[in-house]
C-alpha positions in Angstrom: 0.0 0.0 0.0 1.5 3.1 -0.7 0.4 6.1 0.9 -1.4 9.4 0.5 -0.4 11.5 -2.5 1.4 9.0 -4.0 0.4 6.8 -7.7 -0.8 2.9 -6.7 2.3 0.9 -7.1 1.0 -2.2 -9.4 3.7 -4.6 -10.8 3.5 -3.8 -14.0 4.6 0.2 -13.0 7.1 -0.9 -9.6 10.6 -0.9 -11.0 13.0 -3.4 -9.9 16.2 -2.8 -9.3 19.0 -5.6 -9.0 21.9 -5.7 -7.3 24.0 -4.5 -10.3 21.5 -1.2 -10.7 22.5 -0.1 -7.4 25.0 2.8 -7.0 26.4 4.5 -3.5 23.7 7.2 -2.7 20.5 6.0 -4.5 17.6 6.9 -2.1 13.5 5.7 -2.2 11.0 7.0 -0.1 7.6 6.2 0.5 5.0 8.6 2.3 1.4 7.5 4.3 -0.6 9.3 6.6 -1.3 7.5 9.8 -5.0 6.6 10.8 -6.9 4.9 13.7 -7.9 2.3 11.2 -4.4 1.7 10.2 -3.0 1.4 14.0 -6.6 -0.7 14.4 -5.6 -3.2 11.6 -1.4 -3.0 13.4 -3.0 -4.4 16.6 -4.9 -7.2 15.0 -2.6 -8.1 12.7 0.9 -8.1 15.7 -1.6 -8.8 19.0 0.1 -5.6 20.4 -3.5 -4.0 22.4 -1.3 -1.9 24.7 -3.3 0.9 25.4 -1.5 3.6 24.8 -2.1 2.5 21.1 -6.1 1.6 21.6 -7.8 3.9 23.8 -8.0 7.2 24.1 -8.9 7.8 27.7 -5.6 5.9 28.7 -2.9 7.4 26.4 -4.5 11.0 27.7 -2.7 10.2 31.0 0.8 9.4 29.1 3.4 11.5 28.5 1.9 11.2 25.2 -1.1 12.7 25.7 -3.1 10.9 23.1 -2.6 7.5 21.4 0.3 7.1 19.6 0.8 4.7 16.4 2.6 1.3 17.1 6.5 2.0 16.3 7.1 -1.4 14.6 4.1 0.3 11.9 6.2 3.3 11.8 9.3 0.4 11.0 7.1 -1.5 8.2 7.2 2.1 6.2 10.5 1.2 5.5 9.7 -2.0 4.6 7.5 -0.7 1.9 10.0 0.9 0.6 12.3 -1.8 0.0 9.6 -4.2 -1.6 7.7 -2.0 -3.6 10.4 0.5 -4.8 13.6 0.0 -4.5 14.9 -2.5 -4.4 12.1 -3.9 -5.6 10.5 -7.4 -5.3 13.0 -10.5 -5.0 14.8 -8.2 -2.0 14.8 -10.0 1.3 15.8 -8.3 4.6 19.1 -9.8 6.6 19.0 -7.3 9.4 17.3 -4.5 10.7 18.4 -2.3 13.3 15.6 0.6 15.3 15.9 3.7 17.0 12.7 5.2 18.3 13.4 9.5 18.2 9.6 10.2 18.8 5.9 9.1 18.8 4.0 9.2 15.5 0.3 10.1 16.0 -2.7 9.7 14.1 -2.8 12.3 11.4 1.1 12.1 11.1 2.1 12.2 7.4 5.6 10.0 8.0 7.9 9.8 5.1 10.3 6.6 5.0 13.6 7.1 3.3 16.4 4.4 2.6 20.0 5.4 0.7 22.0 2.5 -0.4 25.3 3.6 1.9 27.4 -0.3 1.1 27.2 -2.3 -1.4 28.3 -6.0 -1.1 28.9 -7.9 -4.0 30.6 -11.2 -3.0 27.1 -11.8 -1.3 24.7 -9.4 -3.4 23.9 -7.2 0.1 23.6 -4.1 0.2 23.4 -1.9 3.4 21.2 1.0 3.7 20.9 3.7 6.2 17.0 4.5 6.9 15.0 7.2 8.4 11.2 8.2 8.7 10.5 11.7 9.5 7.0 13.7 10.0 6.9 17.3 9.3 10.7 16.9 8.6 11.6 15.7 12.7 13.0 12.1 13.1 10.9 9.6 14.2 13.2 6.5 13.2 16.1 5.8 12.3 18.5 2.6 11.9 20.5 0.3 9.6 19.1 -2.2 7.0 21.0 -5.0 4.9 19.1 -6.9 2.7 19.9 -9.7 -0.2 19.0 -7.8 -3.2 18.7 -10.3 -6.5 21.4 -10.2 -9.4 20.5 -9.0 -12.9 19.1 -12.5 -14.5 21.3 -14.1 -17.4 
């Protein structure tokens, strides 16, 4: 799913890039605005019902002040990113690493950005630095490798 703003993503208009396509620097980004629904759907889908994610009442008395979006569905923005755009489908994530800057709310617009920073090619990894922001503040940030798949013959 790709989010507000943004053109569906369909495989016949996703472009995939293999390992050889990628060049120090290259960057993707995907943007969606966060909704109850979506944080709804996060709970369901992980079993995470903490409360300062469901109810309203609860998250008031926070630090937060109101509910706050999961930060593992803040993560999977980045994961988008690397299946749907670059590098595309065939990629498969090695590692992942998370740092959690700040809450993401409902009605946050986050954008999740990824820059090839290594390249591996005895292995066909790649490492990427990543980063999802809202309103142009850090949210996220970490470290991804992933297998990306060579160029076929």
């Amino acid at each position: 799913m790709v989010g507000s703003g943004e053109a569906e993503l369909t495989l016949e208009t996703r472009k995939t890039y293999y390992f050889e396509d990628l060049v120090l620097g290259m960057e993707a980004s995907v943007s969606n605005t966060v909704t109850m629904a979506d944080i709804e759907t996060f709970a369901g889908v992980s079993g995470d019902y903490n409360p300062v994610h469901m109810d309203p009442e609860f998250a008031s008395k926070t630090i937060f002040k109101q509910v706050i979006a999961h930060g593992l569905l803040t993560a999977s923005y980045i994961s988008t990113v690397f299946g749907m755009k670059m590098p595309g489908p065939g990629a498969i994530y090695v590692s992942q690493t998370l740092n959690f800057k700040a809450p993401v709310k409902v009605g946050d617009e986050v954008l999740a950005r990824v820059i090839v920073v290594d390249l591996m090619p005895a292995k066909n990894r790649a490492r990427f630095d990543c980063f999802c922001t809202v309103r142009g503040k850090v949210v996220l940030d970490g470290e991804a490798n992933m297998m990306v798949p060579a160029r076929p013959e």
